[in-house]
C-alpha positions as CSV (number, residue, x, y, z in Angstrom):
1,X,146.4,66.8,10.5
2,X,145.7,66.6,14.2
3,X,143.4,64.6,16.3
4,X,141.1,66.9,18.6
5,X,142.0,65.7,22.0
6,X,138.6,65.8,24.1
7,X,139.9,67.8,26.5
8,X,140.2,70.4,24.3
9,X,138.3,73.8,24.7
10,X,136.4,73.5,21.5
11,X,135.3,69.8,22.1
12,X,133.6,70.6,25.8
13,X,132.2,73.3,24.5
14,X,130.3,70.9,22.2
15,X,129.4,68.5,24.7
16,X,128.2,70.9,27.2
17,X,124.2,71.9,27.3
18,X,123.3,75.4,26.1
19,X,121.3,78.0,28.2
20,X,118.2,77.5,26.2
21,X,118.6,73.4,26.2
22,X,117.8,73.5,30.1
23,X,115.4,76.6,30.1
24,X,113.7,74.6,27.8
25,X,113.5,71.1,30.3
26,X,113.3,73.3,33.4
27,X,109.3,74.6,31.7
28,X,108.8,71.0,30.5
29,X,109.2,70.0,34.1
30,X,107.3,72.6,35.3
31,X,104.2,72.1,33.2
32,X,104.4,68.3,34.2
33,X,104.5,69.4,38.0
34,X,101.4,71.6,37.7
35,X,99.2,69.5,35.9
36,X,100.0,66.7,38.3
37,X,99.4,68.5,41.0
38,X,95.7,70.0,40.2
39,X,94.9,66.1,39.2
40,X,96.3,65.1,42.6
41,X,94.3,68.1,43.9
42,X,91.0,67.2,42.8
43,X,91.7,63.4,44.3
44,X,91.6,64.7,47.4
45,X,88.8,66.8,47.2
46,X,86.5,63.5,46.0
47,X,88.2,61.8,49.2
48,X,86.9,64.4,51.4
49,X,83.8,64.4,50.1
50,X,83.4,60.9,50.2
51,X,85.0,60.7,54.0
52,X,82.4,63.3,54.9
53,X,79.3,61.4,53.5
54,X,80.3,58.5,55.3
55,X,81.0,60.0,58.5
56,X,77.3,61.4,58.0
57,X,75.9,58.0,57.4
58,X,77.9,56.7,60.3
59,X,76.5,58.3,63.1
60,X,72.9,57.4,62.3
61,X,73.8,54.1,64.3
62,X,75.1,56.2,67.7
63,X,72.1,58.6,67.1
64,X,69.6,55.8,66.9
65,X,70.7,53.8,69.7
66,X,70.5,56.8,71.8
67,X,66.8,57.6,71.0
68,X,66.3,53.7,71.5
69,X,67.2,54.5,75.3
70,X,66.5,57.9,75.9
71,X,63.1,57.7,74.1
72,X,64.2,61.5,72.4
73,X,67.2,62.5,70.3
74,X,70.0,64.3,71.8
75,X,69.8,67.7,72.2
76,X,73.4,67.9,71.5
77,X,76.3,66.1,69.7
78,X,77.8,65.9,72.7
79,X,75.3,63.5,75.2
80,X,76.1,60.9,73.0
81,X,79.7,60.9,74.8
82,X,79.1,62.5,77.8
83,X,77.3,60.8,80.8
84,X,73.6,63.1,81.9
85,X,73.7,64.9,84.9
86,X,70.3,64.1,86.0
87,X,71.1,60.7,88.0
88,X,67.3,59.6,86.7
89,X,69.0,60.0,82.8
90,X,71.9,57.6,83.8
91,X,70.1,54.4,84.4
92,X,68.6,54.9,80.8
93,X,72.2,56.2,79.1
94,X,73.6,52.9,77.9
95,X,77.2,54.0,77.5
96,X,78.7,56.3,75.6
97,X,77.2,55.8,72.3
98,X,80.4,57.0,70.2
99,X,83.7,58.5,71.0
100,X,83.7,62.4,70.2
101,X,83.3,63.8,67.3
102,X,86.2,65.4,65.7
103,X,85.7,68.4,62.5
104,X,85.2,67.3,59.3
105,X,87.8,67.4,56.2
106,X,88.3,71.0,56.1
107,X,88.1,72.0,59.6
108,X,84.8,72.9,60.5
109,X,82.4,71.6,63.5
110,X,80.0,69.3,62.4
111,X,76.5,70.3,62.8
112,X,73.5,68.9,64.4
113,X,69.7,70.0,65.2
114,X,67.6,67.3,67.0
115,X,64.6,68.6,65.1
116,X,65.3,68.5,62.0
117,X,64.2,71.1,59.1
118,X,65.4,68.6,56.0
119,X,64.6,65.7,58.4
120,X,61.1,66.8,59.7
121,X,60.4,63.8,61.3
122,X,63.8,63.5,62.5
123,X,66.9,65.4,62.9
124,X,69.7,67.0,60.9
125,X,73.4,65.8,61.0
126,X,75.6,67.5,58.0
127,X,79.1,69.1,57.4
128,X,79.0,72.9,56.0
129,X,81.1,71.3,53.2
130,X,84.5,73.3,51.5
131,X,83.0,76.3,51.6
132,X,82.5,76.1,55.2
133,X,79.2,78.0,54.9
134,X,75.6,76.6,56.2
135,X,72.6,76.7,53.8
136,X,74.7,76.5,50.3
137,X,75.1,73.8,47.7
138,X,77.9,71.9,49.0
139,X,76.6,71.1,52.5
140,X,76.9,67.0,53.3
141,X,73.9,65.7,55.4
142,X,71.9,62.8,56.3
143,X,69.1,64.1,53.4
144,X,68.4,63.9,50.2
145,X,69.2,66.6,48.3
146,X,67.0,67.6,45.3
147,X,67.8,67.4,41.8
């Protein structure tokens, strides 16, 4: 009787993975990759959320200051970095109050109204949210929303 040799066809063929063998790891792998990725996925939606809400709360401080000096809100985002024209306004503009204001998480402008309609008695700072779309659910702003 002889030995089988393992170089021999038959042996390789033994110790070699079949078709099905690595179809079946290849769909393992796959179902592994998508469920991490929607977990991964829905991590970064709560970071933006959360990045947004405190960029909101953030700029009450800039805002405040600037009604502290001005005696008004800004009528725009942007007089809290750029100087007033009127050379009576730039005795009473400290500085600039914040650097400017970049979008929020999912590429939008921020918005702003220095009389505010959730804020009556003050104004309205808030990110359009994912959706990207003013007035709906998922806007961000410095109000409380109802329950």
């Amino acid at each position: 009787m002889r030995k089988r040799s393992p170089n021999s066809q038959k042996y390789r063929r033994q110790s070699a993975f079949t078709l099905i063998e690595v179809l079946l790891v290849l769909v393992i792998l796959v179902i592994l990759g998508s469920l991490s990725a929607s977990v991964f996925t829905s991590t970064q939606d709560q970071a933006n959320l959360k990045a947004v809400s405190a960029q909101v709360g953030m700029i009450k401080t800039p805002i405040d200051l600037y009604r502290l000096n001005m005696n008004k809100y800004p009528e725009e985002l942007k007089d809290l970095w750029e100087e007033p024209e009127d050379e009576d306004l730039v005795e009473k503009w400290g500085a600039p109050y914040i650097d400017e204001i970049g979008e929020d998480p999912w590429g939008n402008d921020y918005q702003y109204r220095a009389e505010g309609e959730m804020n009556p008695d003050g104004y309205d700072f808030w990110s359009d949210g994912p959706d990207g779309e003013e007035g709906t659910d998922d806007d961000i702003g410095n109000w409380k929303k109802e329950e």
